[in-house]
N, C-alpha and C positions, 0 to 999 in steps of 0.2 A: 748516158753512155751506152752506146749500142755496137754488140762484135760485127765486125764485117768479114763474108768471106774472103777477100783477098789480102786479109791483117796475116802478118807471117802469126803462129804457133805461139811463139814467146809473145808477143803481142797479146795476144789473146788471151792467153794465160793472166797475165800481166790484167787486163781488163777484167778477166774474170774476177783477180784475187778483191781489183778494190769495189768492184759490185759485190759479192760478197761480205769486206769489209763494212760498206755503208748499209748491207741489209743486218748485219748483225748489230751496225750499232741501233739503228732504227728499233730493233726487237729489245735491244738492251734497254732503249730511252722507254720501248710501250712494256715493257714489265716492270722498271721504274715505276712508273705510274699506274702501273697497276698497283704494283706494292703499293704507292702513296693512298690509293685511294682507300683501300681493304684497312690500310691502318690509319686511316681517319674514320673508317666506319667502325672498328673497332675502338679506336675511344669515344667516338659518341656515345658507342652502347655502354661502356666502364661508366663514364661521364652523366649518363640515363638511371645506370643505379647507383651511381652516389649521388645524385641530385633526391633518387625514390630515399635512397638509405638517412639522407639528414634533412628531409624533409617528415620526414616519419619521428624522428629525432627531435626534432623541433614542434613538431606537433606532442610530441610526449610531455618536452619542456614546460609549453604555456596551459598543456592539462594541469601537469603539478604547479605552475604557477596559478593556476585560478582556483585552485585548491588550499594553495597556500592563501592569497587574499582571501578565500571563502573563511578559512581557520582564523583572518586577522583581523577581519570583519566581526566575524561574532565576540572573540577576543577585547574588540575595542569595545562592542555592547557591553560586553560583560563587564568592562572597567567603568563604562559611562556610569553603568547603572549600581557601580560598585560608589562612585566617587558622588553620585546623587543620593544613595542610601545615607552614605557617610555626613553626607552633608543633612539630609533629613533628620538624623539620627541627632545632631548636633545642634539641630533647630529647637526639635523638641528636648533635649535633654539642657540646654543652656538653662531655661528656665529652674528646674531644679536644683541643678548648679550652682548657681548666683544669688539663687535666693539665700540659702544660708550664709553667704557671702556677704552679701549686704544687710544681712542681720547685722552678721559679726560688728562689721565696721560700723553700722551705728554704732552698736553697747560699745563698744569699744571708743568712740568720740566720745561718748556719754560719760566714760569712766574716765577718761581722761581730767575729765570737767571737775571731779570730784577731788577732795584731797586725800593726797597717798603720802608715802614716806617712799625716801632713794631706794628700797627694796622694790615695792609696787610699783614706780615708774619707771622702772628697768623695765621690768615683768611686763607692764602694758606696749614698753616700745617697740618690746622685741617682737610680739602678738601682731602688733600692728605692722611692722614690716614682715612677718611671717606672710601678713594676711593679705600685703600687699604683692607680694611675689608671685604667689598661687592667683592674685586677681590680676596682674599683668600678663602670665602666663594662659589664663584664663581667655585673657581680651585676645592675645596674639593669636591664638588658637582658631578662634572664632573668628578673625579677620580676616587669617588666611584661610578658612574656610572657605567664608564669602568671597573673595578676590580670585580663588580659583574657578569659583561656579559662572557658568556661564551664563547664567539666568540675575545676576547682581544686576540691580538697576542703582544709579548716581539722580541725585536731587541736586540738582547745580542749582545756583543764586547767588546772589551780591552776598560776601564774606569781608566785615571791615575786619584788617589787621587789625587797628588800634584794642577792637576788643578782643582778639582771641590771644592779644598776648599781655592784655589785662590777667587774663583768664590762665594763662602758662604761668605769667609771674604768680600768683595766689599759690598756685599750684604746684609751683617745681623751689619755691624760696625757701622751703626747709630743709628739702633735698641736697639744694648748695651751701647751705648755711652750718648744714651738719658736716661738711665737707673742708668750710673754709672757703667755700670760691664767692667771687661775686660772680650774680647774676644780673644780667641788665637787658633791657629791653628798649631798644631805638624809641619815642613814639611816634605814630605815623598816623596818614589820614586816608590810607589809601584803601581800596575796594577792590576786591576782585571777584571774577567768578570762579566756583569750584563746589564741592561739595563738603560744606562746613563739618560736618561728623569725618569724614574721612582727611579733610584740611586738619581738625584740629590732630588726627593720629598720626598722621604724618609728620606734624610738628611739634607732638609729644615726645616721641621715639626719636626725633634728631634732636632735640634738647634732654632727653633723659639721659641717650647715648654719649653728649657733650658731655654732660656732667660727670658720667661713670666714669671714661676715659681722661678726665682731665683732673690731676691732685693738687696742682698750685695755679693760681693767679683768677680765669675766669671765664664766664661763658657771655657771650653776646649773640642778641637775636634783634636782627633787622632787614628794613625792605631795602630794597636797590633799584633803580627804575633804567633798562638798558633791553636795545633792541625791540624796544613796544613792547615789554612783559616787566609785573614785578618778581623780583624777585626775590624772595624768603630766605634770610642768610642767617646763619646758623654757626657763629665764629668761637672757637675755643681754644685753649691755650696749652693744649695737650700733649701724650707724648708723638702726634703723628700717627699719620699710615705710608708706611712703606709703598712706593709704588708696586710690587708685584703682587700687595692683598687688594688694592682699589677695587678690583674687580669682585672679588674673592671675599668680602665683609658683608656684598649683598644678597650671599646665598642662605640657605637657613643653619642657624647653630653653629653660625661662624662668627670667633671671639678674635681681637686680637692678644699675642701675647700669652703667656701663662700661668696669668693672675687667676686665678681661680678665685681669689677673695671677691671679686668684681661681681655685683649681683647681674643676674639675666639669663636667657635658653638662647641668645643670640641670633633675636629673632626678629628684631627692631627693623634693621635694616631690610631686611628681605618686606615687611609687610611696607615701607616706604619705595621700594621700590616696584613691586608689584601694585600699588595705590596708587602710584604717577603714572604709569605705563597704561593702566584705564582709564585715568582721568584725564591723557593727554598733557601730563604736565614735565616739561625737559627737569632732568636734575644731573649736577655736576658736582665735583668735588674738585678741591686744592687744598696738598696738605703739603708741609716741612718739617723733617724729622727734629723732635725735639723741641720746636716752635708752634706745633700746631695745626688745625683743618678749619677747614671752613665747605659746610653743604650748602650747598642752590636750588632752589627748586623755585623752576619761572610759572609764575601764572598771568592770566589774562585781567587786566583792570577793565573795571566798569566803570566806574567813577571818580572823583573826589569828593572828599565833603568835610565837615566838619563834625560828624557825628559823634567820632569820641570824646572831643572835645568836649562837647553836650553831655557826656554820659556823667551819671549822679554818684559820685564817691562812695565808692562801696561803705565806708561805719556810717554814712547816712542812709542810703539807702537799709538797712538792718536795723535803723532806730525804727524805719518805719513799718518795721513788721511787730515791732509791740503791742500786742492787745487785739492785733487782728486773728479771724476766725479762719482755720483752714480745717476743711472737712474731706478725711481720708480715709480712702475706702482700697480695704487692702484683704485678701484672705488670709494671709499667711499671720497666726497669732506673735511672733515673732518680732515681724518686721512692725506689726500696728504697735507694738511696743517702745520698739528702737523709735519709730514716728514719734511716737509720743514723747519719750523722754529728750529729741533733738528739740522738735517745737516747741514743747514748752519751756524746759528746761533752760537751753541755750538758745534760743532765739525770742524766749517771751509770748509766741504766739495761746493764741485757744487752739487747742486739737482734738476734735471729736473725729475720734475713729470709728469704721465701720467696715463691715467683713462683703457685705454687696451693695446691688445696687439699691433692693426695695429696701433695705435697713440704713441705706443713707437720707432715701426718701422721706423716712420716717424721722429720720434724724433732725435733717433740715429743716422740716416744719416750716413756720410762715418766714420766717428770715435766711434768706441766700447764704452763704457764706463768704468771705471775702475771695477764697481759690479751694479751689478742689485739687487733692492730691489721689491719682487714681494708679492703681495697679493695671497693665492690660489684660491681663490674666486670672481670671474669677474664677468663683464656682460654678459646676451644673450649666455653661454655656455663657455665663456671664463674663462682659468685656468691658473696660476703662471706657472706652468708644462708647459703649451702649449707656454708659452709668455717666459720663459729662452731658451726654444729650438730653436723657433722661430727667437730669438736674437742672439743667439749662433752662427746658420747655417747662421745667415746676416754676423755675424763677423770674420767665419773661423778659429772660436776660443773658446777655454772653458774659460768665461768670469766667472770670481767670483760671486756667485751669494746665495744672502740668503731670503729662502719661509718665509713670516710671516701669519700664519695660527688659525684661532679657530678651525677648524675640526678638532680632533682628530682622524684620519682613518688610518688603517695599509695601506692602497694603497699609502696615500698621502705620509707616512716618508719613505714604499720603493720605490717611485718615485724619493726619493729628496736624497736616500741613493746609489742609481742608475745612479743617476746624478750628485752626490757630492755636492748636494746644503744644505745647513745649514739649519733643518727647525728650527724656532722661535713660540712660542706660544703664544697668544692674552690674555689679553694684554700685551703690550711689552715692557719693561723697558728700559729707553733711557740710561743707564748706561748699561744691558746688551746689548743693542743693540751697543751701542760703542764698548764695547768690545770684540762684535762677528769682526765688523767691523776690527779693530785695529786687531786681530789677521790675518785672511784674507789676508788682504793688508800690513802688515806689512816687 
């Protein structure tokens, strides 16, 4: 828009005001934008230090967090190394333990054996399940010692059911007998693999558990064969579990109910389930209140066969340990004793006892013995291991021989797994121990 001179005045005027107009808004729009600009560089710079300010923040953070992990790091050493003491401590201290334990319960079989009056045989039963409590309590203890340690090693092998519930029944029938239940056992021919020492604890604890919890009718143990696994069934006639404890029965020192009369530290459960969960073996339950449970534990088969079948009647197999010679070599004066008065006494055999190994040597002279019964644990550095080799290379012969041990060590069962020798675990049941015997020598 440009004035001209011969534009009348008002004209002009008129031209002037909206040049004017469109310069002011022009100045209006470029300080606009000026503003815009100035307050975009000013929050950059706000924007500058609060990026400095929670960046500094953040760096303080992950100081105290590696601080923290550094604190949780040592913390976890210090527990490693707490829970490997604890467990060392329980290594060597079992032995101790168990030895007067398995005194007791020899004398105590022995005294059985002898005649009493209804006063005395009270007195002996009560001693014996006294002493049974403290060695269940004992075994649980130590189990789940080992089951926590990371360093537990499993000796898996072919496991025929037929015999380990041979070996339950001998073992759990006076249990339920004193109870009123029946106890029964499927037979079976089946094989599997697992680790037999912790198979058979497994399947203690759910048949001791059956029993405890169950006060009429009875317990049933059998296989099942479903999905390519057997399965170890465990049926009892009980009052039930509730669905909301199912969970809650396998933690430790969980009872059901408020029977207090009910023996145990409720500890069963937990050491079976901790023992499947290393072993790889699934376990389920089904229970109805007032009807009953029934536990499953799948394992893997190896075989069939006919083995138990085969197996030789346990009152024959014990005929055949009459007049045979077994030579036991034990430190503790106690236990050479309990030996002696089970071997002879109640099984008929010869028992020369001996305190090591060069006194066994000495003992055996030109005639082997029929089995050697060895303590792992000697004097002055002396070992079962050392004292059946020892005897062996005297006798020019693999002399039958079975380690009774509290050490729970993977060295010690692949020694004795090495050697073919039976190991037995402290304390030692003179009905199992007969019938490690009686198989053996049979």
């Amino acid at each position: 828009m440009m004035l001209r001179d011969d534009d009348p005045p008002q004209r002009q005027i008129q031209k002037l005001r909206r040049i004017n107009t469109v310069l002011i808004d022009r100045i209006d729009r470029l300080e606009e934008s000026r503003g815009s600009a100035w307050s975009m560089f000013q929050a950059a710079v706000a924007l500058e230090q609060e990026v400095l300010t929670r960046t500094r923040q953040l760096e303080k953070a992950l100081a105290d967090l590696s601080q923290r992990n550094r604190e949780l790091a040592v913390a976890r050493a210090a527990a490693e190394e707490a829970n490997r003491s604890k467990t060392r401590f329980l290594r060597a201290a079992s032995h101790d333990l168990l030895q007067p334990l398995s005194a007791a319960r020899l004398f105590l079989s022995a005294l059985a054996d002898t005649p009493m009056d209804d006063h005395q045989k009270e007195l002996s039963e009560r001693l014996s399940g006294a002493f049974e409590s403290v060695e269940q309590l004992m075994h649980a203890v130590l189990d789940i010692s080992r089951l926590d340690s990371q360093r537990i090693e499993f000796h898996r092998q072919p496991v025929a059911l037929g015999e380990l519930f041979r070996r339950l029944a001998a073992e759990y029938a006076p249990l339920a007998e004193a109870k009123g239940l029946r106890l029964s056992f499927v037979p079976t021919d089946a094989v599997v693999e697992s680790d037999p020492v912790f198979l058979r604890r497994i399947a203690q604890n759910l048949v001791s558990n059956a029993i405890k919890y169950t006060n009429q009718g009875g317990v049933v143990v059998g296989m099942r064969r479903k999905n390519g696994l057997c399965w170890l069934c465990v049926y009892d006639s009980g009052m039930g579990i509730p669905a909301v404890d199912r969970n809650r029965i396998f933690d430790e020192f969980q009872r059901l109910g408020n029977d207090h009369g009910t023996p145990g530290m409720g500890l069963g459960l937990s050491i079976v389930r901790r023992a499947c969960s290393k072993l790889g073996h699934p376990i389920s339950l089904n229970s109805e209140a007032m009807r009953g449970t029934v536990f499953r534990v799948g394992l893997p088969p190896v075989a069939e066969g006919g083995g138990d079948r085969c197996a030789e009647p346990p009152d024959t197999a014990l005929l055949n340990l009459r007049g045979r010679v077994a030579l036991v070599i034990e430190n503790d004066p106690g236990m050479r004793r309990g030996y002696e008065m089970i071997l002879q006494d109640r099984l008929g055999m010869v028992a020369r006892v001996t305190g090591g190994t060069a006194e066994a040597v000495a003992t055996m002279g030109e005639e082997p013995p029929d089995v050697i019964l060895a303590d792992y644990h000697l004097e002055n550095g002396d070992t079962g291991v050392a004292a059946i080799e020892t005897l062996r290379g005297r006798a020019s012969r693999s002399v039958p021989a079975v380690m009774i041990t509290a050490h729970r060590d993977p060295e010690i069962a692949r020694a004795c797994a090495a050697m073919g020798v039976i190991a037995l675990e402290k304390p030692v049941r003179p009905s199992e121990l007969a019938e490690v015997l009686g198989r053996i020598l049979g």
